[in-house]
N, C-alpha and C positions, 0 to 999 in steps of 0.2 A: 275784395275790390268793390269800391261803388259802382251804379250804374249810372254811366256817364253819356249813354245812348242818345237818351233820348226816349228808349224805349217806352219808359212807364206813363211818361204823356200822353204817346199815341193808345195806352190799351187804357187810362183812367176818360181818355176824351172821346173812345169808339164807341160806335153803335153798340148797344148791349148783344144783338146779334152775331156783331164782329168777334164778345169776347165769348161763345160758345165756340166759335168754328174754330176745329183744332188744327187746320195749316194755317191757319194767323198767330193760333197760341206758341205752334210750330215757331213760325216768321220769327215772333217774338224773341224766342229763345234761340234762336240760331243769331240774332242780332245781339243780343245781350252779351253771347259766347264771343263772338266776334271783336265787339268793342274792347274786354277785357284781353281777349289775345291783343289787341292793337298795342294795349296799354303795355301789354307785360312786351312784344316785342320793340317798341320806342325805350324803353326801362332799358334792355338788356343793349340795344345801338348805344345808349348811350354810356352806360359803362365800358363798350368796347372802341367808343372813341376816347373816354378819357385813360383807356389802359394804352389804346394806340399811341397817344400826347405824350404819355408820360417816357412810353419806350424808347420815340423820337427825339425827346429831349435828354433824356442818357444815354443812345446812338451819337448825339450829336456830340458830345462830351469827348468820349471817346476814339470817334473815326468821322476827321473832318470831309474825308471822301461821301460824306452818307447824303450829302444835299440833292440828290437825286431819289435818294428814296424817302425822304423830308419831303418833296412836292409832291412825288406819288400818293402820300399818303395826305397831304393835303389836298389834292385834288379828287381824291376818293371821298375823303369826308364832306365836300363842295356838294359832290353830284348826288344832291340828294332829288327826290321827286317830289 
């Protein structure tokens, strides 16, 4: 994964002091760890919206009663933050 942080800016543009102290070097690496979890968990939502689409659209094929869980599942993939 790249680093999409941010991070390497902040530690190529700190105080040279900044880059000895090890809870920044800390900081650092806990943000780096982070951004990458962000990535890989947006990757994985959106494979389970498009496995959700696809289920909905061969529910729907099948059981035209399903239009109730057609919007449920549209209004779940809505509510995003």
């Amino acid at each position: 994964m790249s680093d999409t942080s941010g991070t390497s800016k902040i530690v190529n543009n700190s105080a040279i002091c900044l880059n000895i102290n090890s809870a920044f070097n800390q900081a650092v690496d806990l943000c780096k760890q982070l951004g990458n979890e962000l990535i890989e968990a947006n990757e994985r939502i959106k494979r389970l919206e498009e496995a959700g689409d696809e289920m909905c659209s061969e529910f729907k094929a099948f059981c035209p009663l399903g239009s109730k869980t057609r919007d449920k599942w549209r209004k779940a993939k809505e509510a995003k933050l």
